[in-house]
C-alpha positions in Angstrom: -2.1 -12.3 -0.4 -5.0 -15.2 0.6 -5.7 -12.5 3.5 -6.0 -9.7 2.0 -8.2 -11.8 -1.3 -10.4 -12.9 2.1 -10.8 -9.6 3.3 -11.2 -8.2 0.1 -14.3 -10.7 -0.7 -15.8 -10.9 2.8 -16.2 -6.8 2.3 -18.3 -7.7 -0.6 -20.5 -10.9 0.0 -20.3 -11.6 3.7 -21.3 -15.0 4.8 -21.4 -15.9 0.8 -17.9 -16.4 1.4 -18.6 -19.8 2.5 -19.7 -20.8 -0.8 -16.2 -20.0 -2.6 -14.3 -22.0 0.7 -16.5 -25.0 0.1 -16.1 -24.9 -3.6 -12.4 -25.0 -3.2 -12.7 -27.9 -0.6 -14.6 -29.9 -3.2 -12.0 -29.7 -6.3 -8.9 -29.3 -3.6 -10.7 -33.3 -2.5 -11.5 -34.1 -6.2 -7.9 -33.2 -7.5 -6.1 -35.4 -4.0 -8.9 -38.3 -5.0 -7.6 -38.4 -8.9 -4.0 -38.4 -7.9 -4.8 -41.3 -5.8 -6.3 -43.2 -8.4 -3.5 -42.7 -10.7 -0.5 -43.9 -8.3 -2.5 -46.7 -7.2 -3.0 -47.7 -11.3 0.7 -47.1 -11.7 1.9 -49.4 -8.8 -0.3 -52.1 -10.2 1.4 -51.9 -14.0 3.9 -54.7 -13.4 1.0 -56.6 -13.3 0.1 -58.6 -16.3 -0.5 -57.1 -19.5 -4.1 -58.3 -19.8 -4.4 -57.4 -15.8 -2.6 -54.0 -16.2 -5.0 -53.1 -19.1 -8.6 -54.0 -17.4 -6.3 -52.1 -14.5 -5.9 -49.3 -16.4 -9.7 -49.1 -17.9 -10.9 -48.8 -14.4 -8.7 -46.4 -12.9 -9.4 -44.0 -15.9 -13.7 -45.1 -15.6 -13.1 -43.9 -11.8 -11.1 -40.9 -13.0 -13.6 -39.6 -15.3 -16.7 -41.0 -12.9 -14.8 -38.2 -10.2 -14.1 -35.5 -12.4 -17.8 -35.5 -13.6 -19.5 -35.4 -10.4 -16.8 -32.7 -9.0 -18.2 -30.4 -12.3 -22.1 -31.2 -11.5 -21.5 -30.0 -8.2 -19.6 -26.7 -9.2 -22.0 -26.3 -11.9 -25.1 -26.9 -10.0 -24.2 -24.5 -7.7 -23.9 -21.3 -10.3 -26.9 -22.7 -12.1 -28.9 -22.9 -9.0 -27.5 -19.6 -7.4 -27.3 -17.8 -10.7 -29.9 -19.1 -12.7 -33.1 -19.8 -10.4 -35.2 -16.8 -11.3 -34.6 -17.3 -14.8 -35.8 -20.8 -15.3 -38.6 -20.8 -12.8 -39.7 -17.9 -14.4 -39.0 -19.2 -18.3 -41.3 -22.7 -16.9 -44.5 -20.3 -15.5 -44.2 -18.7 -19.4 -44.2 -22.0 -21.1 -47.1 -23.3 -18.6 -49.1 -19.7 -19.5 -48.6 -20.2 -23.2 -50.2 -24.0 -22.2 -52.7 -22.5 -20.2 -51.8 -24.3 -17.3 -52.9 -22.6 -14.2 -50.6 -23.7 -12.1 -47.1 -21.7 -11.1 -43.8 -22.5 -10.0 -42.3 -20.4 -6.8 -40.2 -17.5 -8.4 -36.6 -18.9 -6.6 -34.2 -16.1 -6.5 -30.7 -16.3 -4.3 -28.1 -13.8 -3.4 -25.1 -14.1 -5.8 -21.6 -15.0 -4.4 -19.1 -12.6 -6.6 -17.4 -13.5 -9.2 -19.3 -16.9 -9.1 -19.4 -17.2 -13.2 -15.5 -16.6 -12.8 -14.0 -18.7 -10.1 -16.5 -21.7 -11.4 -14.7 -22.1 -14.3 -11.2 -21.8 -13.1 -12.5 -24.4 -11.1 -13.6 -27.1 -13.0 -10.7 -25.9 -15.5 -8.1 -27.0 -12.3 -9.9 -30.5 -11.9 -10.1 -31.0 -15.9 -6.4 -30.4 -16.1 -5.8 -32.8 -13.1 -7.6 -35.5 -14.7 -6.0 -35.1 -17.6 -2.2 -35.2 -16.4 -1.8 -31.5 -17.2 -1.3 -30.3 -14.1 -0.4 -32.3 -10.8 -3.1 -31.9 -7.9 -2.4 -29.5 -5.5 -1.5 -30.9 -1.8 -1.9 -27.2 -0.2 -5.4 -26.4 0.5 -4.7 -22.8 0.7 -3.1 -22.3 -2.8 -6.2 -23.6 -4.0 -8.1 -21.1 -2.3 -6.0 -18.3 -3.3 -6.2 -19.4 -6.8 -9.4 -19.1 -7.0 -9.9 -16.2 -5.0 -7.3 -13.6 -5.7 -8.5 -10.1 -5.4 -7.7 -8.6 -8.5 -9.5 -11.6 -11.2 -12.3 -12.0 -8.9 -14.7 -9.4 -9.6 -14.2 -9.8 -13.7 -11.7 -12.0 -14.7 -9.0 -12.7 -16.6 -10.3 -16.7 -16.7 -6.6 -17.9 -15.5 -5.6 -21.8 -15.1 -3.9 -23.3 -12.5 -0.8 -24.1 -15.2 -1.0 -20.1 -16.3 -0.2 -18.6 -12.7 0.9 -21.2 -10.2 4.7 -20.7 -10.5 4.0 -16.8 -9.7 1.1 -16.6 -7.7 3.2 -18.7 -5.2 6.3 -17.4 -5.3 6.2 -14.2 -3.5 8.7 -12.6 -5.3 9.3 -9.0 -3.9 7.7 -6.0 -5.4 10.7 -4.5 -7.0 11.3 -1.1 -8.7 10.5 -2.3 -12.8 7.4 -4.3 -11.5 6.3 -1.5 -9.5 6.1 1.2 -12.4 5.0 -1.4 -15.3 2.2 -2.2 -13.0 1.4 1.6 -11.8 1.4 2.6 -15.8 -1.0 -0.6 -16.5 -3.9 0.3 -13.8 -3.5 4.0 -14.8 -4.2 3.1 -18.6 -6.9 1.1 -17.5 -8.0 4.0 -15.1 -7.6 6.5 -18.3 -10.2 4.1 -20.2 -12.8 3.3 -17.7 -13.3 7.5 -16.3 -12.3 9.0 -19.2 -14.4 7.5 -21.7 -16.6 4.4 -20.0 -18.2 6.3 -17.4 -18.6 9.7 -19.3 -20.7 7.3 -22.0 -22.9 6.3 -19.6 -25.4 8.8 -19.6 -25.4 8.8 -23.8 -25.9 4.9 -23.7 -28.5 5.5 -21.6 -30.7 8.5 -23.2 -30.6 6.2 -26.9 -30.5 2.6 -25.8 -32.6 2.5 -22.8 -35.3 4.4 -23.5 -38.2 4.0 -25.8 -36.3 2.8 -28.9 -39.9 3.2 -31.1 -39.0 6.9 -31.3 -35.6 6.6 -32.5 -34.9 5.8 -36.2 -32.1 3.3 -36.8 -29.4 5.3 -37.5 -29.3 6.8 -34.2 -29.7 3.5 -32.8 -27.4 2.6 -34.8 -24.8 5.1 -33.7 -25.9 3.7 -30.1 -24.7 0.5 -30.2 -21.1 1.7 -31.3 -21.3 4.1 -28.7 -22.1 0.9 -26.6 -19.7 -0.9 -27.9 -16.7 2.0 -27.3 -18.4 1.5 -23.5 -17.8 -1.7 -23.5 -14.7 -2.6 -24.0 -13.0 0.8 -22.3 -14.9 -0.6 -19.5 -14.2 -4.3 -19.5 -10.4 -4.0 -21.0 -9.8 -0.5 -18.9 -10.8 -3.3 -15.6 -8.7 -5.8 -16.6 -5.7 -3.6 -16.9 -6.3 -2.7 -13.2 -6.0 -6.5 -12.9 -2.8 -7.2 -14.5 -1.4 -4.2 -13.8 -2.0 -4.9 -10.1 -1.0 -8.5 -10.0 2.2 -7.0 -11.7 3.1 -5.3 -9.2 3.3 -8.2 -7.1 5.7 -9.7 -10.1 2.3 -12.0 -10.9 1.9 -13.1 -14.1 -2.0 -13.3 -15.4 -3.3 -13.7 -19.1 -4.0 -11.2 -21.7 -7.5 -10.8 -22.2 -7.3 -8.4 -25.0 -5.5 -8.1 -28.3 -6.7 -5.7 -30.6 -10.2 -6.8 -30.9 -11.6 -4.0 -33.5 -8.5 -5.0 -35.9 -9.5 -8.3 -36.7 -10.7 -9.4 -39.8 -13.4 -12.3 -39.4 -15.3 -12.6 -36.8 -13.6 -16.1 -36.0 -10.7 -13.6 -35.5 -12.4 -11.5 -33.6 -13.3 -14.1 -30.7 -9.6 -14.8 -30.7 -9.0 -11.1 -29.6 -11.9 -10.1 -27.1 -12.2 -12.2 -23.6 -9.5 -14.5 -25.0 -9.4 -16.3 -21.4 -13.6 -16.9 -22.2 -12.9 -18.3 -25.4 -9.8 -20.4 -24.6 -11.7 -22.1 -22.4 -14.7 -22.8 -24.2 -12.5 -24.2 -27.1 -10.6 -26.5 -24.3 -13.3 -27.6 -22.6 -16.2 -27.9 -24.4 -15.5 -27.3 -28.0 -12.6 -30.2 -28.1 -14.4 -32.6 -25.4 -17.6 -32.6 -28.0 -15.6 -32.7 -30.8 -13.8 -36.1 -29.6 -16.7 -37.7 -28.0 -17.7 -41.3 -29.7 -21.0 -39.5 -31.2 -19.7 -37.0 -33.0 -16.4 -39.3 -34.1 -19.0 -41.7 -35.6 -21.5 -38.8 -37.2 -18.0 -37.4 -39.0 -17.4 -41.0 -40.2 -21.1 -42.0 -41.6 -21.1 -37.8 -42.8 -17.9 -37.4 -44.7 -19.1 -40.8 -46.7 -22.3 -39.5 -47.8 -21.2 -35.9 -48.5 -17.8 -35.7 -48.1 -15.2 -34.0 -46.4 -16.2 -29.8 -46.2 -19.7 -31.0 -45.5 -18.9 -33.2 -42.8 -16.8 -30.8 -41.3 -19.4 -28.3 -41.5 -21.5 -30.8 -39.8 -19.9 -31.7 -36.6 -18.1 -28.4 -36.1 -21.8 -26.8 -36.2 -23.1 -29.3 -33.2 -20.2 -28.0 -31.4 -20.1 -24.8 -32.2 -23.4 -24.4 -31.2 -22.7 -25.9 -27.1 -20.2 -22.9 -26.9 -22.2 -20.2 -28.3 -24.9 -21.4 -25.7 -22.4 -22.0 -23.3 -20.9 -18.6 -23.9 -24.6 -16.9 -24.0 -25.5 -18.7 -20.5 -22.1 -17.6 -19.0 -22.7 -13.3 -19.4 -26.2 -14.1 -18.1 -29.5 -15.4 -17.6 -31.8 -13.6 -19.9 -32.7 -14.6 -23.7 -31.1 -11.3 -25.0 -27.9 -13.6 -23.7 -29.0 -16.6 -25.5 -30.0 -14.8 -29.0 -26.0 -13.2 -28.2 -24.8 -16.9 -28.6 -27.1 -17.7 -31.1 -25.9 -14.5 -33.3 -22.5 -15.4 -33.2 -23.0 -19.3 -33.6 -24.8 -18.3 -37.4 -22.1 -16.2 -38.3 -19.5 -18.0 -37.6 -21.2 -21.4 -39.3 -22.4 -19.5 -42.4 -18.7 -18.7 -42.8 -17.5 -22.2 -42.7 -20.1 -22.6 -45.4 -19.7 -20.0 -48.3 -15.4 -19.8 -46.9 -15.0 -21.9 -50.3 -17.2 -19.8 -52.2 -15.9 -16.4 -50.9 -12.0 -17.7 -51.6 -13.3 -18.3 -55.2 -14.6 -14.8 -55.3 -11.4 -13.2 -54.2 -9.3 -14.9 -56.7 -11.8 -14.0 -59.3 -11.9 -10.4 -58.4 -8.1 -10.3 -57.2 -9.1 -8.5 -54.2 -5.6 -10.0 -52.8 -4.1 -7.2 -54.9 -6.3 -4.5 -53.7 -5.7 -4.6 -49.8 -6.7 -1.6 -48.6 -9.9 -2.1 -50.3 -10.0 -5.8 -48.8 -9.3 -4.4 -45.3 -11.8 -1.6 -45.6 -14.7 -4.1 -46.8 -13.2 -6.0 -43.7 -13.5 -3.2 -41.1 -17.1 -2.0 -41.8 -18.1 -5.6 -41.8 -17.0 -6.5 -38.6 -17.7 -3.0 -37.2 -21.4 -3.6 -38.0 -21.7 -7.5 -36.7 -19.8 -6.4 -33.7 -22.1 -2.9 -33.2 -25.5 -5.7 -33.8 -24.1 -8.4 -31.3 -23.3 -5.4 -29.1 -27.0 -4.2 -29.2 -28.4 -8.0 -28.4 -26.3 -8.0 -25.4 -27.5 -4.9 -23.9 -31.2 -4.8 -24.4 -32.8 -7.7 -22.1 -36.1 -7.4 -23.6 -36.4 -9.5 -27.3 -39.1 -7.2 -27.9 -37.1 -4.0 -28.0 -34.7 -5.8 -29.7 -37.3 -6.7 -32.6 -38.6 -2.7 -32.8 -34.4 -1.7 -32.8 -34.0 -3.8 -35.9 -37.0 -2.8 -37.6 -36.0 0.7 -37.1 -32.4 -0.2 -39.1 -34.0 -2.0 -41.4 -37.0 -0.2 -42.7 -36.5 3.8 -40.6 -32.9 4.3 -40.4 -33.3 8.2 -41.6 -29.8 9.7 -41.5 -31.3 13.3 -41.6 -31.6 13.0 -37.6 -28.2 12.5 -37.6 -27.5 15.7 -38.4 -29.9 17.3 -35.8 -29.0 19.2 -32.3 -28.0 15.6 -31.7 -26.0 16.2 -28.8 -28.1 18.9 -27.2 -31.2 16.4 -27.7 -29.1 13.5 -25.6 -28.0 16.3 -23.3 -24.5 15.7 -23.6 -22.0 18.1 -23.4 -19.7 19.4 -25.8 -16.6 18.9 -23.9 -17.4 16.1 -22.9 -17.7 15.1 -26.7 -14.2 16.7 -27.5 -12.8 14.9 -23.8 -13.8 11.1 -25.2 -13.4 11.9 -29.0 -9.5 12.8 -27.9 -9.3 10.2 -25.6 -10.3 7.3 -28.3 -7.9 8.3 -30.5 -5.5 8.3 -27.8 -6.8 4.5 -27.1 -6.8 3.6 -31.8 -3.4 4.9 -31.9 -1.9 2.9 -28.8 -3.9 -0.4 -29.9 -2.5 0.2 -33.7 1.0 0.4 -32.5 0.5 -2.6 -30.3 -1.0 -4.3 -33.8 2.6 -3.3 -35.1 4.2 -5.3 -32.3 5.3 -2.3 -31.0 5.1 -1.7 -27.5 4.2 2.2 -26.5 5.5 2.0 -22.6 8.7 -0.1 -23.7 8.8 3.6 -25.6 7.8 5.9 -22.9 10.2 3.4 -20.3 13.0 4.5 -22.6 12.8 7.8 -23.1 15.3 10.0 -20.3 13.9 10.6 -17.2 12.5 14.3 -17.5 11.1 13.5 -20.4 9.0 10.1 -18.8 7.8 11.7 -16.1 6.7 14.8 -17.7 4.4 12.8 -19.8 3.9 10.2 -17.0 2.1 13.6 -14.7 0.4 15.2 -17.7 -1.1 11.5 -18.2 -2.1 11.3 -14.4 -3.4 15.3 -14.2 -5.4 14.8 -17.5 -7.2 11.7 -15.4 -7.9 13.5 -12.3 -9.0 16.6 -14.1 -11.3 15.3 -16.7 -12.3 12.2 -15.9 -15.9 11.6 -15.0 -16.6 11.8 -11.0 -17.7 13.7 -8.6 -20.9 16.0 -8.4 -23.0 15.2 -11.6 -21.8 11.8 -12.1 -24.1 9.0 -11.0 -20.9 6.4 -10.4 -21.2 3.8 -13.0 -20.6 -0.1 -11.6 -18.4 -2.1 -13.8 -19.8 -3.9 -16.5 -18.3 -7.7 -16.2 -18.9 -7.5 -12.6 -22.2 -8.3 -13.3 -21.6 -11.3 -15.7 
């Protein structure tokens, strides 16, 4: 398996794979040195108790002194690698708008893939060493095959060293159920990214990248959901390939999806889409920020002077705020990424705000009574903050982002909605009827799965010449109409680039 996830990346990046082999030498040398520290502090408790405790003070000092330099070395490498152009570039602007004449070398470096990805399962593996979680790991190699294995390197899941250790290393064989859940995964995921992904392509680009002055807003508008349907085929079609693969292999990797476009708050909804991102932005940055000394002492001196909600308002915004520019850093280095972060920081803090407010107004209005009303206003609320954040994330320039809104705002004209419209984008009517079919296909299996009910547990159980009649119609409809060949420029995969 490490030979093949060698291969696999050395076909890709070359020499660059150095960089991933020297990254897992540094937290494979961090995670021997913190073990160290902790026996030696442990031999040394029979000591006395006032020895044992100034023992104990320094051995976690050096622990934490370790575990911090082992993380400014991961993360100066992706920020230096990853983010060169952008900030040299960002310091000429600011010096321009100074008029300063002088300018800073434009420093721009090949990637390594998957860099954003394998960073954090790094410093997540020397994190959970420090604190006791896990126990360091004495085989170089399992490191290295942790952090590189061929199916979550190019976009994810985000695993953890605890999540997949006791199966990545077991080499269990491949065995008849593991080989068929697995198949049916990376063909769902296959059915999601040709089908309906890649056959969007062409639509995203004819209404978001082009000049967006000439569109009103509702068709921009109807661009970011088709974005948005682009999206996640794309990202949760890839990562089906993933598990599906590492299934076969009886490999046990984390959901990244779970019914994103059902949830009801956007709070919710980051619960639901890139769930391995988010974990790990709560468990290592949202918590560590939360429990540092500052922050304890600002809730104290806060929740005196204006009590509890408002001091818990108060701190959860500082922290908040890291991860949303943590999480708008991570997909990119561009200020459409950091306005992404920002977007989603305000929404989810004006929540905690007014959530006492709008709990009055339910009660008042009884809308507990009226669910289907409740969960309507729910849905087209989160359909249009998701189809907005959407639209930030795609268009890198803040300018076109400023003439999109506008254009909502103050031009959305629903009258060229009803127009030639798909004869203007030149897309084709089958296609149309190929993905309209094939997201409904996608609604109704997600809305089963929201009913805890499993839809190839179903198909598993049905008798055999009924399975694999449905299994080849399934695998015919892919190769017949999915979008390849001549006419199709091949479309990359989206999180790749992140």
């Amino acid at each position: 398996m490490l030979l093949v996830s060698m291969l696999f990346y050395f076909l890709v990046s070359s020499w660059l794979i150095l960089i991933i082999i020297i990254t897992t030498f540094v937290i494979y040398s961090a995670g021997l040195l913190l073990d160290f520290i902790s026996k030696r502090s442990l031999v040394k408790q029979d000591l006395e108790p006032e020895i044992a405790t100034v023992e104990r003070q320094q051995s976690q000092f050096k622990k934490k002194r370790v575990t911090k330099w082992t993380i400014i070395i991961i993360l100066g490498t992706l920020i230096v690698l990853k983010y060169a152009p952008f900030i040299t570039s960002s310091i000429n602007s600011a010096l321009a708008y100074l008029s300063i004449e002088a300018k800073v070398p434009i420093l721009k470096f090949v990637v390594p893939l998957g860099i954003s990805f394998y960073s954090l399962q790094a410093i997540s593996y020397c994190v959970d060493v420090y604190r006791g979680v896990v126990s360091a790991e004495r085989n170089y190699f399992k490191l290295l095959l942790f952090l590189s294995f061929f199916p979550t390197i190019m976009q994810g899941p985000i695993a953890r060293y605890s999540d997949v250790k006791e199966t990545l290393f077991a080499g269990t064989a491949i065995n008849s159920d593991s080989f068929v859940h697995g198949i049916q995964r990376i063909f769902w995921g296959l059915f999601k990214k040709i089908m309906i992904a890649d056959r969007l392509n062409s639509l995203v680009i004819a209404i978001i990248d082009a000049d967006n002055a000439q569109f009103a807003g509702s068709i921009m508008l109807l661009g970011a959901a088709i974005y948005t349907i682009q999206l996640y085929m794309d990202f949760s079609g890839i990562v089906d390939i993933s598990l599906g693969t590492a299934e076969i292999f009886n490999i046990k990797l984390p959901e990244n999806f779970r019914q994103p476009f059902f949830a009801k708050t956007v709070t919710d909804f980051w619960k639901r889409w890139h769930i391995t991102l988010g974990s790990w932005l709560k468990d290592y940055v949202f918590y560590p920020v939360m429990l540092s000394r500052r922050i304890k002492s600002l809730t104290k001196k806060t929740r005196k002077k204006f009590g509890k909600h408002a001091s818990l308002i108060i701190t959860n915004a500082i922290a908040l705020f890291v991860v949303w520019l943590c999480n708008g850093f991570w997909h990119g280095s561009g200020w459409n990424f950091v306005m992404y972060g920002m977007y989603y920081f305000t929404l989810i803090t004006l929540a905690l705000i007014v959530e006492p407010f709008m709990e009055k107004v339910k009660t008042i209005l009884h809308l507990d009574n009226h669910k289907i009303l409740l969960r309507t206003i729910q849905a087209t609320k989160m359909a249009l903050i998701i189809m907005i954040g959407e639209l930030i994330f795609r268009v890198e320039s803040i300018r076109k982002i400023l003439i999109i809104f506008k254009n909502i705002l103050f031009n959305f004209n629903v009258s060229e909605l009803t127009t030639d419209l798909l004869a203007r984008f030149k897309f084709d009517i089958g296609d149309a009827w190929i993905v309209l079919i094939a997201i409904i296909l996608v609604f109704i299996v997600d809305f089963l799965k929201e009913r805890n009910i499993n839809p190839l547990d179903k198909l598993n159980s049905l008798p055999i010449w009924a399975r694999w009649t449905l299994s080849y119609v399934f695998i015919v409809s892919i190769v017949v109409f999915g979008a390849y060949g001549n006419g199709y420029t091949p479309v990359d995969i989206i999180y790749a680039g992140f």
